[in-house]
C-alpha positions as CSV (number, residue, x, y, z in Angstrom):
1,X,100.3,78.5,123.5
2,X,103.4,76.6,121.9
3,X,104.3,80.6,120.3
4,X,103.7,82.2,123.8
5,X,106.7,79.2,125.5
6,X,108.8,80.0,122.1
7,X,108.7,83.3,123.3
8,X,109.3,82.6,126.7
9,X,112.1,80.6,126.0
10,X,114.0,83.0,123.4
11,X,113.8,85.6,126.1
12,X,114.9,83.5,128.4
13,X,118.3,82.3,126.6
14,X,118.8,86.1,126.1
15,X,118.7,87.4,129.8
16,X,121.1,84.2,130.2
17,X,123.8,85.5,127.7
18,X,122.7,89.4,128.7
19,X,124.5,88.3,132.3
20,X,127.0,86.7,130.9
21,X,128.4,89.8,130.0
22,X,129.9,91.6,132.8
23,X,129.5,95.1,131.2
24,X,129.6,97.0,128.1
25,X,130.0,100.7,128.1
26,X,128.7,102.9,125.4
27,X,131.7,106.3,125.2
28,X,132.5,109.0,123.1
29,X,133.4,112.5,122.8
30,X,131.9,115.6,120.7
31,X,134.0,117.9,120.0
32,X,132.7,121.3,118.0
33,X,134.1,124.6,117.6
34,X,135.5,127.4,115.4
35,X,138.7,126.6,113.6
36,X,141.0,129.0,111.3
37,X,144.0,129.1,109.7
38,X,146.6,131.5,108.1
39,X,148.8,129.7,105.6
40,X,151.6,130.8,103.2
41,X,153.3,128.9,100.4
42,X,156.6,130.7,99.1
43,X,157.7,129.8,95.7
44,X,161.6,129.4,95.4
45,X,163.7,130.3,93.0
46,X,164.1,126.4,91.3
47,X,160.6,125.5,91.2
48,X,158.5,128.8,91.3
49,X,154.4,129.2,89.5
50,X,154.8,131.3,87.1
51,X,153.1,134.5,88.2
52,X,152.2,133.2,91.8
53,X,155.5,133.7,93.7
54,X,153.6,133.5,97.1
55,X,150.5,131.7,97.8
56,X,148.2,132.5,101.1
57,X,145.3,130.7,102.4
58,X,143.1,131.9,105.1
59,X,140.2,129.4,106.3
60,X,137.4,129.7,109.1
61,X,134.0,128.2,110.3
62,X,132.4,126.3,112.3
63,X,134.3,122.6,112.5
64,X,133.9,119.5,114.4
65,X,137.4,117.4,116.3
66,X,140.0,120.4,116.9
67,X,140.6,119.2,120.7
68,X,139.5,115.5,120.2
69,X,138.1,114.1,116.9
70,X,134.8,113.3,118.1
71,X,134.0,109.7,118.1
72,X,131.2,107.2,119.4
73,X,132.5,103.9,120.6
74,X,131.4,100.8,122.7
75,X,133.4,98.7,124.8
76,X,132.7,95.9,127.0
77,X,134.3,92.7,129.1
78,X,133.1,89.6,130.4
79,X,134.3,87.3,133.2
80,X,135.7,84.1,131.8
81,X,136.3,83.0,135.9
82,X,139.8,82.0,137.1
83,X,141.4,85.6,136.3
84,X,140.6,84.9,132.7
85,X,137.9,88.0,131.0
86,X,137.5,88.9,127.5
87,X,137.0,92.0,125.8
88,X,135.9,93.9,122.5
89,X,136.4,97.6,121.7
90,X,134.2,99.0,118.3
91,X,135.0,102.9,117.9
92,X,134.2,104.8,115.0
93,X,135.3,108.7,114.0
94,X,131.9,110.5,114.1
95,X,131.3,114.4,112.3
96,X,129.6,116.6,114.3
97,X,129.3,119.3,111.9
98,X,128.5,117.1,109.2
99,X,125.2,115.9,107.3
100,X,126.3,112.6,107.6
101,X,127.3,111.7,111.2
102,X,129.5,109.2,110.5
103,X,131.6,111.6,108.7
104,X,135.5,110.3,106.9
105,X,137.7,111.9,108.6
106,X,135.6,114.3,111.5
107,X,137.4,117.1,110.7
108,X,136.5,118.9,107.8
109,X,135.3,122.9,108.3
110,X,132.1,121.9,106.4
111,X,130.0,119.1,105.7
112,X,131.1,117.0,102.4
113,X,128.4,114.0,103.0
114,X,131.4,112.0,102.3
115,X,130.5,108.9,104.3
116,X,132.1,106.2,106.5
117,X,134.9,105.7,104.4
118,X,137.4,106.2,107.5
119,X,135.4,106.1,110.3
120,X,136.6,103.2,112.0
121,X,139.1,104.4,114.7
122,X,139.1,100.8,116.6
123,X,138.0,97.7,115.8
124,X,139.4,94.7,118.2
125,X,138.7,91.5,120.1
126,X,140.8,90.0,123.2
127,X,141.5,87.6,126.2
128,X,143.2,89.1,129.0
129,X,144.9,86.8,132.0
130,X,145.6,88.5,135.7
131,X,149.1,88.6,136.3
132,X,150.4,87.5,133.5
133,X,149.0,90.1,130.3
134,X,146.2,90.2,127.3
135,X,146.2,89.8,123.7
136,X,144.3,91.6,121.4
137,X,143.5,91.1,117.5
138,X,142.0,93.7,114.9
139,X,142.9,97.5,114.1
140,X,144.2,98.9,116.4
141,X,146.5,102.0,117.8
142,X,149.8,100.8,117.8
143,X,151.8,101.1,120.8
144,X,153.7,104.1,119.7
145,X,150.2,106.3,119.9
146,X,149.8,105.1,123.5
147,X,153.0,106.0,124.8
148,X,153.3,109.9,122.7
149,X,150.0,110.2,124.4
150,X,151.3,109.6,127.8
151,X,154.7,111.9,127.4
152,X,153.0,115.0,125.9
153,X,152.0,118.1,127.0
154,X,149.9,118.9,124.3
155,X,147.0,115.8,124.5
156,X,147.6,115.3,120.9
157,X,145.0,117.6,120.1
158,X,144.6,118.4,116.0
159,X,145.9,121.6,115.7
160,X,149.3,121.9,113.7
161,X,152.4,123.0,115.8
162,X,153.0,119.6,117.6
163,X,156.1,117.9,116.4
164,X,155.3,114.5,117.2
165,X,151.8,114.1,116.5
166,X,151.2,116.0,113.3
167,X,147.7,115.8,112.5
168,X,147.1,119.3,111.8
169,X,150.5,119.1,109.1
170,X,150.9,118.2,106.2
171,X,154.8,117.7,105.7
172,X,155.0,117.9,101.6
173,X,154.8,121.3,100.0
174,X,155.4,120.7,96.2
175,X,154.8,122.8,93.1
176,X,153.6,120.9,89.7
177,X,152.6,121.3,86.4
178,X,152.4,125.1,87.0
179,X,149.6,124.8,90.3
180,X,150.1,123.8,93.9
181,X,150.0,120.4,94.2
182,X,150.3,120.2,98.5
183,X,149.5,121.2,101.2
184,X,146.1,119.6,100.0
185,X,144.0,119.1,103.5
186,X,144.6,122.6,105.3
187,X,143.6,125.1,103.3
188,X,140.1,123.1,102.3
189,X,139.8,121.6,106.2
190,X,142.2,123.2,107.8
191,X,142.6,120.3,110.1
192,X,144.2,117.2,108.3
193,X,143.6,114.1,110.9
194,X,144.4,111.5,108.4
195,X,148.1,112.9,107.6
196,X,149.7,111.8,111.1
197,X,153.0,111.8,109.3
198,X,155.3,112.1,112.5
199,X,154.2,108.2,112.8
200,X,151.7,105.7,112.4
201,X,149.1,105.7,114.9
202,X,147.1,102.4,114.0
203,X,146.9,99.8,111.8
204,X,144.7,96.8,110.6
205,X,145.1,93.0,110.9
206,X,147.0,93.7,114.2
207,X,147.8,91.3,116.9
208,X,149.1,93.3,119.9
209,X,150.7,91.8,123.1
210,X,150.5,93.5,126.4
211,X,152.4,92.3,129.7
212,X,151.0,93.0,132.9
213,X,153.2,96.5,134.5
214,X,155.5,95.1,137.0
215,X,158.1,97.1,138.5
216,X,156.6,99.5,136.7
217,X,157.6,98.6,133.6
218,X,154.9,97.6,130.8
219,X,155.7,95.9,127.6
220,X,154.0,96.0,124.5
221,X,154.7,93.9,121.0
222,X,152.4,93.6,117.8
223,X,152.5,92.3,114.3
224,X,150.2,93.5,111.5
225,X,150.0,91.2,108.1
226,X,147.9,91.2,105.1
227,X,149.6,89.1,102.1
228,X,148.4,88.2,99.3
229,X,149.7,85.8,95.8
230,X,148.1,87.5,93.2
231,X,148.5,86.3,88.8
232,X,147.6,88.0,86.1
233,X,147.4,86.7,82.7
234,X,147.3,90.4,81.2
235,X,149.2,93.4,82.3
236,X,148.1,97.4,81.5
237,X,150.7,100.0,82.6
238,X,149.4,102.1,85.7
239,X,145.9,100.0,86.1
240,X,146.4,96.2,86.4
241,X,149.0,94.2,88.5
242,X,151.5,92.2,86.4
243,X,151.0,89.6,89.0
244,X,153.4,88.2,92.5
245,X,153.1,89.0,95.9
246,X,150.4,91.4,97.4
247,X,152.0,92.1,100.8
248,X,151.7,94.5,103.7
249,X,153.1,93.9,107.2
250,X,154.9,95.5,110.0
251,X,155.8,94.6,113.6
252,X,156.9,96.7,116.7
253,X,157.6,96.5,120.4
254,X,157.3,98.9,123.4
255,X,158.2,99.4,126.5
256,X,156.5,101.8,129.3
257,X,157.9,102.8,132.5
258,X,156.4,105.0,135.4
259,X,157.7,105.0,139.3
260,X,156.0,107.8,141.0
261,X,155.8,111.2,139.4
262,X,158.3,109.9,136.5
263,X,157.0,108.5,133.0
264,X,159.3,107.5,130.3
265,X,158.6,105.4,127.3
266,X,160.6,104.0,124.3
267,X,159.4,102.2,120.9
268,X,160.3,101.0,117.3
269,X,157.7,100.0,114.6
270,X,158.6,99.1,111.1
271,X,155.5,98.7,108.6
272,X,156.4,97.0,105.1
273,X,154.2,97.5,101.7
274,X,155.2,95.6,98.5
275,X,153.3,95.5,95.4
276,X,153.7,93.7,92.1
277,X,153.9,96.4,89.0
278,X,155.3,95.5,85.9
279,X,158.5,97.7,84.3
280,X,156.3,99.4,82.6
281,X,154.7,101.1,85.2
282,X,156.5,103.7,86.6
283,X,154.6,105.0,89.4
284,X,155.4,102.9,91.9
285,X,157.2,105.0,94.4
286,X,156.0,105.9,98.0
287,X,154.0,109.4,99.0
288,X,154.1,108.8,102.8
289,X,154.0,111.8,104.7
290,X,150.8,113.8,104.2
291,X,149.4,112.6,100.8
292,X,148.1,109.8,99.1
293,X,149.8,107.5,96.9
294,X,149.8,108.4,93.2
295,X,148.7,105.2,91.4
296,X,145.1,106.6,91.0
297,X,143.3,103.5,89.8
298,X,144.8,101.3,91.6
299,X,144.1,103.4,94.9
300,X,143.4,100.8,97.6
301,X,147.1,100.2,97.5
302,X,147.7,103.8,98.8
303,X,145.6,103.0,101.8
304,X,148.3,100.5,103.1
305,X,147.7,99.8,106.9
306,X,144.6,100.9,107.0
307,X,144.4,104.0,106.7
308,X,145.3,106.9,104.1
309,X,148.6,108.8,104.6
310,X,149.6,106.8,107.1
311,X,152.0,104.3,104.9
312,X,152.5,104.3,101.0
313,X,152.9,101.0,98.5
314,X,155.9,99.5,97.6
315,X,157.8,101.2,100.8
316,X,159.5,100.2,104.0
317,X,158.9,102.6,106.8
318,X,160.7,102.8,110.1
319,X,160.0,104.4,113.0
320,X,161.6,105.2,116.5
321,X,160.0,107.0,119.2
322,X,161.5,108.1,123.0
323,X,159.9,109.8,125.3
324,X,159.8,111.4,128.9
325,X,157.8,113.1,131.6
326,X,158.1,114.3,135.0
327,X,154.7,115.8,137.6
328,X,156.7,118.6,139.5
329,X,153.3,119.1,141.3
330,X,152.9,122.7,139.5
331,X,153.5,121.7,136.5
332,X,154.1,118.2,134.4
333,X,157.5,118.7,131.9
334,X,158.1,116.4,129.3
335,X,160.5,115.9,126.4
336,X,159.8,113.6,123.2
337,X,162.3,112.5,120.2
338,X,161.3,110.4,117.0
339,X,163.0,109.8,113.9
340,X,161.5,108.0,110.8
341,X,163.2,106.7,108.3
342,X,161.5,105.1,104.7
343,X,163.3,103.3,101.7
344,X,162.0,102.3,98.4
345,X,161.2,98.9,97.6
346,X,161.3,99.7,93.8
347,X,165.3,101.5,94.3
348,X,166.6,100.9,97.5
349,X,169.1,104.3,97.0
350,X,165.9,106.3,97.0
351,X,165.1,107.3,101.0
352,X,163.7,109.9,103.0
353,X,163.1,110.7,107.0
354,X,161.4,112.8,109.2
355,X,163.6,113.5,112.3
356,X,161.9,115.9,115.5
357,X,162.4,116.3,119.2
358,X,160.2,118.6,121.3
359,X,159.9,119.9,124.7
360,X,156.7,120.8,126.4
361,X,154.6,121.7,129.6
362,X,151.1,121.6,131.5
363,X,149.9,122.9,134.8
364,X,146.9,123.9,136.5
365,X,146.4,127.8,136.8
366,X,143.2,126.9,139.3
367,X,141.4,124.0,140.3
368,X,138.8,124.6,137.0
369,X,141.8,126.0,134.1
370,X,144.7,124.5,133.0
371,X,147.3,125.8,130.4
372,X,149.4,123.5,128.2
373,X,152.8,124.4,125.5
374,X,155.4,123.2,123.3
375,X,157.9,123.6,121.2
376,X,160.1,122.2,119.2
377,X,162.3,121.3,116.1
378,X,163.6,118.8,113.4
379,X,164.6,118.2,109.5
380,X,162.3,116.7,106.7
381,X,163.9,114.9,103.3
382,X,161.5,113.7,101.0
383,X,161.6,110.2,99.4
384,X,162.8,110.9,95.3
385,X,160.2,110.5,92.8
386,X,162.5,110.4,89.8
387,X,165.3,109.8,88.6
388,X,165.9,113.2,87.2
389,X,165.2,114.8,91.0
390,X,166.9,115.1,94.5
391,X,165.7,115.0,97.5
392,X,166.2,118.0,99.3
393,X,166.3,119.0,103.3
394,X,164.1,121.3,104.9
395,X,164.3,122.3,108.4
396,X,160.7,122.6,110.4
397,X,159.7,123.8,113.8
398,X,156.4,124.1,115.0
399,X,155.0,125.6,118.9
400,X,151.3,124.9,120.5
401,X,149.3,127.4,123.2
402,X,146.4,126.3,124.9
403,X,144.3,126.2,127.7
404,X,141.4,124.3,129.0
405,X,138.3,126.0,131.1
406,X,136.6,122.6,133.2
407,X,133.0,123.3,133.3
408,X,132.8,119.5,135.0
409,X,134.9,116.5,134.6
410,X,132.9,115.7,131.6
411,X,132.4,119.0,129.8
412,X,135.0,122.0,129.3
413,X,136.1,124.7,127.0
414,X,139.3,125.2,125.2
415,X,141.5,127.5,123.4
416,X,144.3,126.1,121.3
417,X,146.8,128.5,119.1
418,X,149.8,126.5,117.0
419,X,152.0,127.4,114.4
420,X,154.5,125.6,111.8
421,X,157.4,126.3,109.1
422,X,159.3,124.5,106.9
423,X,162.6,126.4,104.9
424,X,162.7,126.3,101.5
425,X,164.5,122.5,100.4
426,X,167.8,122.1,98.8
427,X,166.4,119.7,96.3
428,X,166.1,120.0,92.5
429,X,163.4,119.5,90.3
430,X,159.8,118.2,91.8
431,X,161.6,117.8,95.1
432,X,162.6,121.3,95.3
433,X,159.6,121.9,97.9
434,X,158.3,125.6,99.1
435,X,159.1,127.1,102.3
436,X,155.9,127.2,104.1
437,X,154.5,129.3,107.3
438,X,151.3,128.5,109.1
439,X,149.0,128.9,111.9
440,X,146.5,127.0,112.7
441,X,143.7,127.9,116.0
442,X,140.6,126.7,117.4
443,X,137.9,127.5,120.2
444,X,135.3,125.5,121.1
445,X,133.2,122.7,123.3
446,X,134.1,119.4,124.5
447,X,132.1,117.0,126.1
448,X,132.7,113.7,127.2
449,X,130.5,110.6,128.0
């Protein structure tokens, strides 16, 4: 009897906190198609593989996230009373062509069984106040992701060609040690979701501020930190820390504007990683865009903001983003511009940048297909590695074609065709990177829940 009022009772104090929760909402989007690409690596005439002047790639196959990476998330918001709610968001990247569903990076042509080792898209709690804004704490997209999403054509799909939002580039195309060192991701996945080198789209240990949109006008501010006082009685060149600071943050602001059929957005983020390495260690330079960091065993360090590729160690990286769009009823126009700029923290004289702008349309061809394209332009200068190599310039431009066939509001088809080249660099030495040509294209089913 006293089991069977227990029981009672438990249940009881659960329906109690079940309606204290005003809603939760399970989401997510699969995302599966065929994917190819058509790549070529020229060598040049300072850094060429001996007997491999030109290098092509062609990949294929059934592949999961070319649209949208498919994802599974859960979100949900309770009523605190007097205007006050809170809310949680838990997303995480999800393979649908893999053996293991929650697969690293959802992207990969076939299954690797590599695990959950970057599934989590989203991971954030909050408190939000009527009138006046919310706050939010965990990782996070930054604010820059929101706004390029709302002032492109292109729905920052993962299919090279878009300027902006890179995921289907890689931006460094070296030759070493007599093999081709980069691009790594494409040829093997064709897609490369974690190299989002045009900026960073989210970060850990982030506190974001959001104001509610008056006069139309929305701002957004955020800081990300992670320090760390680390000592070290014994140091070993390229595996243990000599001992100091341990220290990764960043902060960044946003602001959002829309009156009527006009959008337009600005934003700056700067995200800062320092680690300690004794003199003797001499890999302690940045690989930012499209790569991992070299210090192999000490690897977490690459991984600086929470995800791979998206910030290097011992580097400060800044980035500016501006962005328009106008609905001219037929057809939505936009324009985007960002620059990013990174320095050395181990010799300040060592810097590089990414610069782009890109123009870009959609439009509905009938109530059921839509079409969307864009083009554009900009420079890449690597960051030097040594002190016997230059950075050297290479101009880029990349274009997107695609169209969408809505079966319903959830569920519709797609067809999306980019391409992207990069000129041979004026550097010297390892920084004397290829000139490169791809393409990159996908068909395939999207469904949304």
């Amino acid at each position: 009897m006293k089991k069977s009022l227990l029981a009672v009772a438990a249940m009881g104090a659960f329906a109690t906190a079940a309606q204290a929760q005003s809603s939760v909402t399970v989401y997510g989007i699969l995302d599966v198609g065929y994917i190819g690409s058509n790549q070529i690596l020229a060598a040049n005439s300072t850094n060429a593989i001996s007997g491999q002047a030109i290098t092509k790639t062609t990949t294929g196959g059934i592949g999961s996230g070319a649209e949208s990476t498919s994802r599974l998330g859960f979100r949900g918001t309770e009523d605190l009373g007097g205007g006050s709610s809170a809310f949680f968001t838990l997303e995480v990247a999800v393979g649908a062509n893999d053996s293991n569903a929650l697969a690293s990076n959802g992207s990969s042509i076939a299954g690797n069984g590599t695990g959950v080792s970057n599934a989590n898209r989203q991971t954030f709690v909050g408190l939000k106040k009527n009138g006046l804004g919310q706050a939010s704490v965990g990782t996070q997209y930054t604010p820059m992701h929101t706004n390029v999403g709302m002032t492109s054509a292109n729905g920052q799909n993962n299919i090279m060609g878009d300027m902006i939002y890179t995921a289907g580039t890689t931006q460094s195309y070296t030759t070493t040690a007599g093999a081709i060192n980069s691009p790594t991701a494409q040829p093997s996945t064709v897609l490369a979701s974690s190299s989002n080198s045009g900026y960073t789209v989210r970060t850990g240990n982030m506190l974001l501020l959001q104001s509610e949109k008056m006069a139309g006008i929305t701002a957004q501010a955020f800081v990300t930190s992670n320090g760390m006082n680390n000592t070290q009685g014994t140091y070993t060149a390229g595996t243990n820390d000599a001992g100091g600071m341990n220290n990764r943050n960043g902060y960044g602001a946003a602001l959002n504007y829309t009156l009527d059929k006009f959008v337009a957005a600005a934003n700056y983020q700067t995200l800062k990683a320092v680690n300690p390495y004794g003199t003797g260690d001499t890999t302690t330079k940045a690989s930012v865009f499209g790569t991992t960091a070299t210090q192999s065993s000490d690897s977490g360090k690459a991984a600086a903001f929470g995800s791979s590729a998206q910030s290097g160690f011992n580097i400060q990286d800044t980035q500016y983003y501006v962005g328009a769009g106008y609905d001219f009823g037929i057809l939505k126009a936009y324009a985007q511009y960002i620059n990013r700029k990174y320095v050395s923290q181990v010799n300040p004289s060592w810097t590089g940048s990414r610069t782009a702008q890109q123009i870009g349309v959609k439009g509905n061809i009938t109530p059921t297909v839509d079409a969307f394209a864009s083009i554009g332009n900009g420079s890449y200068t690597a960051i030097q590695d040594s002190s016997s190599s230059v950075p050297g310039k290479q101009n880029i431009i990349g274009y997107q074609l695609g169209s969408n066939y809505y079966l319903s509001k959830r569920t519709n088809l797609y067809a999306i065709f980019g391409g992207y080249g990069a000129s041979t660099s004026t550097g010297t030495g390892s920084m004397a990177n290829n000139a490169y040509n791809g393409n990159n294209y996908a068909v395939g089913l999207r469904h949304t829940f």
